[in-house]
N, CA, C and O atoms as a printed pandas DataFrame, in Angstrom:
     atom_number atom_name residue_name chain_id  residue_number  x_coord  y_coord  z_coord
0              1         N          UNK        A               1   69.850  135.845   56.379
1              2        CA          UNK        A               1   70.833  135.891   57.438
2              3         C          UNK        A               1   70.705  134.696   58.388
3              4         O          UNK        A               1   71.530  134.336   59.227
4              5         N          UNK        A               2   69.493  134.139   58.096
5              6        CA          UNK        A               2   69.302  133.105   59.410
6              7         C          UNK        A               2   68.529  132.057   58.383
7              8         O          UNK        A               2   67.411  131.764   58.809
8              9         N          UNK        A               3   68.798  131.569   57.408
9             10        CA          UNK        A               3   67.835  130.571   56.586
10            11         C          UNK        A               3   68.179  129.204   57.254
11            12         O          UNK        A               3   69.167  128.995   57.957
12            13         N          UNK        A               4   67.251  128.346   56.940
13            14        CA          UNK        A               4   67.551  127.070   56.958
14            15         C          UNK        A               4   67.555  125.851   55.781
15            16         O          UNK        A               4   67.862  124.661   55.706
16            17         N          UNK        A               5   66.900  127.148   54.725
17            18        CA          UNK        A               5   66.796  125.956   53.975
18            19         C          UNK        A               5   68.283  126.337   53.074
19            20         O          UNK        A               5   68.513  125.413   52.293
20            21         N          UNK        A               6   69.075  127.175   53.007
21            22        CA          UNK        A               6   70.222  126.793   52.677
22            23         C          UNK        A               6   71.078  125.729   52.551
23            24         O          UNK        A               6   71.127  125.060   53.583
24            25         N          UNK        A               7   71.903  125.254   51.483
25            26        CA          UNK        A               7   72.586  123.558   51.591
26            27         C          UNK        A               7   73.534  124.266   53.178
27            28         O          UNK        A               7   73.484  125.418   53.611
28            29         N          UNK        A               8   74.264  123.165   53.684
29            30        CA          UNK        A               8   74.742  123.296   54.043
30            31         C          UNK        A               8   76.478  124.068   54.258
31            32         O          UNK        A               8   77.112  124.514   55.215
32            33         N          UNK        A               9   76.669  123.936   53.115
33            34        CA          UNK        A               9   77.436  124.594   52.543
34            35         C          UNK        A               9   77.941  126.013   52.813
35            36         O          UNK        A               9   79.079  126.335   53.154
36            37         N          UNK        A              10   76.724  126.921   52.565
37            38        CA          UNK        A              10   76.480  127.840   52.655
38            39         C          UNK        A              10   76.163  128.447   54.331
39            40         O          UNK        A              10   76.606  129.454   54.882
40            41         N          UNK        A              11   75.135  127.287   54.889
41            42        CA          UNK        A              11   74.260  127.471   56.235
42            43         C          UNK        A              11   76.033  127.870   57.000
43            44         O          UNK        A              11   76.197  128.768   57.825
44            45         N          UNK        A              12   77.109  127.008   56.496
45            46        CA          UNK        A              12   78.388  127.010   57.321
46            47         C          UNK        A              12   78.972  128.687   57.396
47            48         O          UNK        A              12   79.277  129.287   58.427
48            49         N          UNK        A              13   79.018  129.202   56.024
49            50        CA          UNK        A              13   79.394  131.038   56.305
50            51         C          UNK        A              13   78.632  132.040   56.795
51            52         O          UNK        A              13   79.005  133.203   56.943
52            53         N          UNK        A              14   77.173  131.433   57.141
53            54        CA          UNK        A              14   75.907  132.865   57.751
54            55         C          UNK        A              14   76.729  133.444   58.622
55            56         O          UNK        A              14   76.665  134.673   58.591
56            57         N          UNK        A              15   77.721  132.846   59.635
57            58        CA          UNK        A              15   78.016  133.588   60.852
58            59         C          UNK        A              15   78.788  134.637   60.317
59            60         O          UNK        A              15   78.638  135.822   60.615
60            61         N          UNK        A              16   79.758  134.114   59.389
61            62        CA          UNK        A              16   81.010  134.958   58.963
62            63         C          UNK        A              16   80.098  136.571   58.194
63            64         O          UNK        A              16   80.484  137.740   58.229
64            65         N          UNK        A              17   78.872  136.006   57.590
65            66        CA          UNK        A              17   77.972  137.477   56.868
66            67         C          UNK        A              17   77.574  138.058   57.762
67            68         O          UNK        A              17   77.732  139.276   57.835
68            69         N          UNK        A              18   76.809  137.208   58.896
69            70        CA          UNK        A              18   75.981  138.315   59.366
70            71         C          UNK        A              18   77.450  139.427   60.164
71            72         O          UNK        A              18   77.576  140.652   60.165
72            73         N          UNK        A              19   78.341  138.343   60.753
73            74        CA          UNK        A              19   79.460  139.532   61.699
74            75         C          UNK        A              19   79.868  140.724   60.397
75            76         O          UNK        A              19   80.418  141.744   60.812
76            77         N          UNK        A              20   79.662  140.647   59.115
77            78        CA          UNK        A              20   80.043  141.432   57.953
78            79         C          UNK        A              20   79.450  142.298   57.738
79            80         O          UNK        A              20   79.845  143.446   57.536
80            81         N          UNK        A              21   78.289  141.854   57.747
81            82        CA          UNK        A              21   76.629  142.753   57.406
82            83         C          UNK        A              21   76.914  143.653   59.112
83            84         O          UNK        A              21   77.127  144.859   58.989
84            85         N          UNK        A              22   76.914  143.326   59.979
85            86        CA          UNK        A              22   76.540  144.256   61.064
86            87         C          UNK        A              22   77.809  144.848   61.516
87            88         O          UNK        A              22   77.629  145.586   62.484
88            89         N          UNK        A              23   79.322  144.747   61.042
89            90        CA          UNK        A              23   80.337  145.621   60.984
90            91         C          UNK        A              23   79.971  146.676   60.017
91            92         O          UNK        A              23   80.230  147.867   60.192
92            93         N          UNK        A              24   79.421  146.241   59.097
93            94        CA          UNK        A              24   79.619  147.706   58.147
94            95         C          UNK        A              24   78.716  148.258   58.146
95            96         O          UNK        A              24   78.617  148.938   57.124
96            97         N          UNK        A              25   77.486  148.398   59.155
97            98        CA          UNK        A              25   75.979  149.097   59.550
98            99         C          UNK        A              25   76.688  149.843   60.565
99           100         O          UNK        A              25   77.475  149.499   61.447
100          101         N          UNK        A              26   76.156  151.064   60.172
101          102        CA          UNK        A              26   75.774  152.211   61.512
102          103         C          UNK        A              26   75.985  151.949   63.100
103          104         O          UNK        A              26   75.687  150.755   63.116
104          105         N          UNK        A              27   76.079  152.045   63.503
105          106        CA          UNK        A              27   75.683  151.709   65.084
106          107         C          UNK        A              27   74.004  151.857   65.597
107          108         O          UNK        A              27   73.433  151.206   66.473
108          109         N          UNK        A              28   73.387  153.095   64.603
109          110        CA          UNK        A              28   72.025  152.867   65.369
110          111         C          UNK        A              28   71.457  151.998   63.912
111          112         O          UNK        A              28   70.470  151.478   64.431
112          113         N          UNK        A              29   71.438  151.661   62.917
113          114        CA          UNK        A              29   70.988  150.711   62.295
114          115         C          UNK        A              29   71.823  148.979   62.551
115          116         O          UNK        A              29   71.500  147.848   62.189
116          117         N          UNK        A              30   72.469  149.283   62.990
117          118        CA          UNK        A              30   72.651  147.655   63.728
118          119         C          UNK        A              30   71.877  147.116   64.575
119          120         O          UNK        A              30   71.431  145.999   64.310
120          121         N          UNK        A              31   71.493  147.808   65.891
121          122        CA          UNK        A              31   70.834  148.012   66.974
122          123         C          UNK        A              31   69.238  147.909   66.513
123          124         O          UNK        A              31   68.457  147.160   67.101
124          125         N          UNK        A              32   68.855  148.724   65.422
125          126        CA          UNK        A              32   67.206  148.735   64.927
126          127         C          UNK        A              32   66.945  147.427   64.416
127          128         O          UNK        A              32   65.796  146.986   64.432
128          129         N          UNK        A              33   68.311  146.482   63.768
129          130        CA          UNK        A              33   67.734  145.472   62.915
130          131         C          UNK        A              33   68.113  144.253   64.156
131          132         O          UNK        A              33   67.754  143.083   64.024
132          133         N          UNK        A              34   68.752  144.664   65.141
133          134        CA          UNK        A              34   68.936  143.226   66.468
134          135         C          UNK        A              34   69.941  142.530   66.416
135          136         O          UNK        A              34   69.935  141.340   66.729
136          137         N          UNK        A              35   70.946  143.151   66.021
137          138        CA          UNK        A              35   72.743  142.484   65.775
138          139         C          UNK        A              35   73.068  142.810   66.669
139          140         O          UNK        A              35   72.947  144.013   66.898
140          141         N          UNK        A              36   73.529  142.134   67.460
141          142        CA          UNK        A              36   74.135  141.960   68.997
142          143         C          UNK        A              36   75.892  142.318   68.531
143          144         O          UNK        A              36   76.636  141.907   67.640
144          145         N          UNK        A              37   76.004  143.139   69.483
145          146        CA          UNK        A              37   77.478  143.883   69.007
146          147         C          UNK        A              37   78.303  143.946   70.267
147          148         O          UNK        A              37   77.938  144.509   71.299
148          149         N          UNK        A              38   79.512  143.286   70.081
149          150        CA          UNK        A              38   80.225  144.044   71.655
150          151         C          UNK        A              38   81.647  144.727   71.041
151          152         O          UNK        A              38   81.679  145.224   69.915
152          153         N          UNK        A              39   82.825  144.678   71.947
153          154        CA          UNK        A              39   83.897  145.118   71.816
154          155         C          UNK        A              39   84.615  143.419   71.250
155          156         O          UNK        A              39   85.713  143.546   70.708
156          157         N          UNK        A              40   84.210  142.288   71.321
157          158        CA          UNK        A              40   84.998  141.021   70.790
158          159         C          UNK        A              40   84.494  140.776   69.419
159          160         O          UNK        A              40   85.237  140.331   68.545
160          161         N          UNK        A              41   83.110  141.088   69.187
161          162        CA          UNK        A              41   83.382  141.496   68.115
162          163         C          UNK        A              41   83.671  142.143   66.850
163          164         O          UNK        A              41   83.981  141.784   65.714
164          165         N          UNK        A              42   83.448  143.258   67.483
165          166        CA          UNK        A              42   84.335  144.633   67.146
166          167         C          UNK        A              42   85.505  144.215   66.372
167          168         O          UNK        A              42   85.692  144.087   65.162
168          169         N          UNK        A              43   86.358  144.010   67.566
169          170        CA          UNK        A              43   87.850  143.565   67.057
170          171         C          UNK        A              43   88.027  141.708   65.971
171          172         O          UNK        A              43   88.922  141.179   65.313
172          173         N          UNK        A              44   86.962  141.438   66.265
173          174        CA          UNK        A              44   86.605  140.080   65.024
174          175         C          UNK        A              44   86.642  140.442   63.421
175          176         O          UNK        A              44   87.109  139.809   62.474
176          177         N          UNK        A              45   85.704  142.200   63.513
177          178        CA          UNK        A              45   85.661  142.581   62.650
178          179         C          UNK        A              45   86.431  143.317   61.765
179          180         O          UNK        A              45   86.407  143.391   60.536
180          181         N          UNK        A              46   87.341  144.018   62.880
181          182        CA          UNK        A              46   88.578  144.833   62.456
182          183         C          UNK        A              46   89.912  143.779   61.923
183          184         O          UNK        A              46   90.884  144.109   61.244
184          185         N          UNK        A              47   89.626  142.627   62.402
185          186        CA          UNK        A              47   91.080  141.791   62.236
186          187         C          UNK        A              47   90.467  141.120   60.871
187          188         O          UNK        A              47   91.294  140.962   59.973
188          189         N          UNK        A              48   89.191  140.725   60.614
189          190        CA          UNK        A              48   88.533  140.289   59.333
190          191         C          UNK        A              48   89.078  140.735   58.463
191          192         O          UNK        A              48   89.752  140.161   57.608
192          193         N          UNK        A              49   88.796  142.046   58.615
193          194        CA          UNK        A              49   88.766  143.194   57.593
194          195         C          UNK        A              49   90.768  143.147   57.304
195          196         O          UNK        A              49   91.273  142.489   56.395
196          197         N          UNK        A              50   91.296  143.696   57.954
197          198        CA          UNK        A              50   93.040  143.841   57.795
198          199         C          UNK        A              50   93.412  142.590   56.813
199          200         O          UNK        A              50   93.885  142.798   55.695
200          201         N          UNK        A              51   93.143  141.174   57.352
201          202        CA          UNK        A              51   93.195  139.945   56.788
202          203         C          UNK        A              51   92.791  139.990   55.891
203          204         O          UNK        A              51   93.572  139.527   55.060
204          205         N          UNK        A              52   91.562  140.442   55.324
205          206        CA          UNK        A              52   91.346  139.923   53.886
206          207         C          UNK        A              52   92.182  141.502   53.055
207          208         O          UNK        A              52   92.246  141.378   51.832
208          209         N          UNK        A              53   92.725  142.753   53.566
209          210        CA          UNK        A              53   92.783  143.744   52.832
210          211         C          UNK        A              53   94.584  142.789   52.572
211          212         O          UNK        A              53   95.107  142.775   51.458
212          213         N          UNK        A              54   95.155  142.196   53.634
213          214        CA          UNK        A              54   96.177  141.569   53.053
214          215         C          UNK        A              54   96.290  140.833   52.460
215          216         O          UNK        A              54   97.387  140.807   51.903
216          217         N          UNK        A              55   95.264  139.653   52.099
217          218        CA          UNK        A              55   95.743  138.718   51.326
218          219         C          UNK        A              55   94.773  138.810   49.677
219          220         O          UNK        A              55   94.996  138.060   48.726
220          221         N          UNK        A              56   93.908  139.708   49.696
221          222        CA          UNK        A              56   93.072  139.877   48.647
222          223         C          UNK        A              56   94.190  139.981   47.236
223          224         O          UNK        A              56   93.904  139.349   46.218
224          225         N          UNK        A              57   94.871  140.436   47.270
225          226        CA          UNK        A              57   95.475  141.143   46.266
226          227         C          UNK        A              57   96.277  140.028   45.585
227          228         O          UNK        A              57   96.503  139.979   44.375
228          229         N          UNK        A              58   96.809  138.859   46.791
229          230        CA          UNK        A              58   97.429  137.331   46.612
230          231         C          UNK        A              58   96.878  136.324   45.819
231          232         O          UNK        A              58   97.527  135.549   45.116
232          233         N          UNK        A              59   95.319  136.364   45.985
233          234        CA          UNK        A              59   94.042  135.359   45.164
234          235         C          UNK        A              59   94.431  135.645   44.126
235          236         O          UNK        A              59   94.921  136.734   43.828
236          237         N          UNK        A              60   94.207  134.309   43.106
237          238        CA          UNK        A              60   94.445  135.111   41.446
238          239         C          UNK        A              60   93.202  135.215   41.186
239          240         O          UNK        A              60   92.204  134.625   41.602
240          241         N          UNK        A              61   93.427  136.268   40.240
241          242        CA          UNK        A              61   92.312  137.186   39.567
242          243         C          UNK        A              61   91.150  136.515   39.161
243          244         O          UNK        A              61   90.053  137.071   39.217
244          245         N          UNK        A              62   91.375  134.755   38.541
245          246        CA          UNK        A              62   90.153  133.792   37.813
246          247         C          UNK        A              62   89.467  133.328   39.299
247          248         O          UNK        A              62   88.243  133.199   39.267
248          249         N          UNK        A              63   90.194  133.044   40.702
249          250        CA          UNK        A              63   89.627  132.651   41.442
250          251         C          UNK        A              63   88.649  133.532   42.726
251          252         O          UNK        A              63   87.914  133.096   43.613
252          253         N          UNK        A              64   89.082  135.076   42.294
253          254        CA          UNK        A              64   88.385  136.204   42.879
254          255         C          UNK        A              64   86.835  136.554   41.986
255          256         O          UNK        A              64   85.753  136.922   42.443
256          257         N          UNK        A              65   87.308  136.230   40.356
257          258        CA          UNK        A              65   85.402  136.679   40.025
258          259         C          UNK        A              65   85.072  135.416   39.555
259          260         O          UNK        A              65   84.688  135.190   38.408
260          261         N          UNK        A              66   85.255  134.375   40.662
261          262        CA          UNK        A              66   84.494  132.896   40.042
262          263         C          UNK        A              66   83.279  133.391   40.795
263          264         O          UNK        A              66   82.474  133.735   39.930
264          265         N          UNK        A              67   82.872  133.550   41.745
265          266        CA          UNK        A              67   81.713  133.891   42.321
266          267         C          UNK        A              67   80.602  134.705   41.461
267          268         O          UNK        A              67   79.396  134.580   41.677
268          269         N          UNK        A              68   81.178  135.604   40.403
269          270        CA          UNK        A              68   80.732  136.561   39.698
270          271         C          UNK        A              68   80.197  135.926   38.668
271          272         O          UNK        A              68   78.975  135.953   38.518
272          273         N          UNK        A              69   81.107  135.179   37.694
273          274        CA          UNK        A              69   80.741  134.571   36.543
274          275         C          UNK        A              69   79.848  133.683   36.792
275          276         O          UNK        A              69   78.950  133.604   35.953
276          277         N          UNK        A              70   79.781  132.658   38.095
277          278        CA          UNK        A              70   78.778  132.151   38.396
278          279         C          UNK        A              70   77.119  132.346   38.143
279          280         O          UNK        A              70   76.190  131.740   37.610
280          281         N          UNK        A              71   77.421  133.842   39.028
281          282        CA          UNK        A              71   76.017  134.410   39.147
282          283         C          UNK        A              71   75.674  134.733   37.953
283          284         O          UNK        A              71   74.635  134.284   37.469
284          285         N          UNK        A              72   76.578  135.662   37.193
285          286        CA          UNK        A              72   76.220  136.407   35.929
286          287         C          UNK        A              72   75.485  135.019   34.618
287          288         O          UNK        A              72   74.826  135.151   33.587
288          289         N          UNK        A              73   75.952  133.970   35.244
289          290        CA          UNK        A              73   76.103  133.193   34.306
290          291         C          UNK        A              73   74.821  132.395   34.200
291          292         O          UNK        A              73   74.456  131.922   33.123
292          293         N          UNK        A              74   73.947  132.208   35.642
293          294        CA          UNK        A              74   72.391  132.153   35.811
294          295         C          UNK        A              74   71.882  133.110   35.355
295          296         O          UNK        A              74   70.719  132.898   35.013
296          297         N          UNK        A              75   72.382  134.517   35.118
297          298        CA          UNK        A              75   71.486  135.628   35.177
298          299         C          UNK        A              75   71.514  135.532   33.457
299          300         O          UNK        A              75   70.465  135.834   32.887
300          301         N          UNK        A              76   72.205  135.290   32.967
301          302        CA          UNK        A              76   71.905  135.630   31.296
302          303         C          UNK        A              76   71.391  134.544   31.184
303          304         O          UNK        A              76   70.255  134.845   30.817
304          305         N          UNK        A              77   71.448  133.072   31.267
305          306        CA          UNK        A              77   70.587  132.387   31.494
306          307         C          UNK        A              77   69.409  132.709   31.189
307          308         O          UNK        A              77   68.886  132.972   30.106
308          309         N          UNK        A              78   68.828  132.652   32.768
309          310        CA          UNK        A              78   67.340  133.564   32.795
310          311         C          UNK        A              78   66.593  134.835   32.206
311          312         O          UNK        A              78   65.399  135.133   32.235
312          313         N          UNK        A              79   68.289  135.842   31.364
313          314        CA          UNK        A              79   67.859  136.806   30.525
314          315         C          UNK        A              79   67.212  136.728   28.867
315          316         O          UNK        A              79   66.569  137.472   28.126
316          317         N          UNK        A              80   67.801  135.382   28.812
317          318        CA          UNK        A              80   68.017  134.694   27.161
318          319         C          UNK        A              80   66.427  134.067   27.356
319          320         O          UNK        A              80   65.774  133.647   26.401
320          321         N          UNK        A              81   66.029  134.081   28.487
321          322        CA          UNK        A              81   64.922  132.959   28.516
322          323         C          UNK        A              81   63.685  133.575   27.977
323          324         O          UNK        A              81   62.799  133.140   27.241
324          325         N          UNK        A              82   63.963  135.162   28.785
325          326        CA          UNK        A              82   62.589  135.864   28.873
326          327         C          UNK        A              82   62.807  137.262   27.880
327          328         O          UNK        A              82   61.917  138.109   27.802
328          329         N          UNK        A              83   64.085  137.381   27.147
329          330        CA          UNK        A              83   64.107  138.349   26.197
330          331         C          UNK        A              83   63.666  137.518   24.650
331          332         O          UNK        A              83   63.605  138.158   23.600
């Protein structure tokens, strides 16, 4: 949530996860792990959320599980290596 050795790339969306990660926690497990929460971003999180439930469906389908095939695609990788 807070790395540094991330490329930069990446270091650029932590804010957008962590406000993600601590919208969709509990209220008393937000608070236990030290996610600072108010009512601005509350509503950061609620308008996040509407926004992507509208335009998700717009992405085409190859550019929604590129993230997936990515990963999957190290992971057999590394499965082929050690099976």
């Amino acid at each position: 949530m807070y790395s540094r050795s991330l490329p930069w790339y990446l270091r650029a969306v932590l804010p957008v996860s962590r406000l993600v990660t601590a919208g969709l926690l509990p209220e008393r497990l937000r608070e236990e792990y030290g996610f600072t929460w108010n009512p601005w971003r509350e509503r950061l999180f609620r308008v996040g959320v509407r926004v992507t439930h509208l335009t998700y469906r717009h992405v085409p389908r190859t550019l929604r599980y590129l993230p997936m095939r990515y990963y999957m695609r190290g992971f057999r990788k590394q499965y082929r290596r050690y099976a």
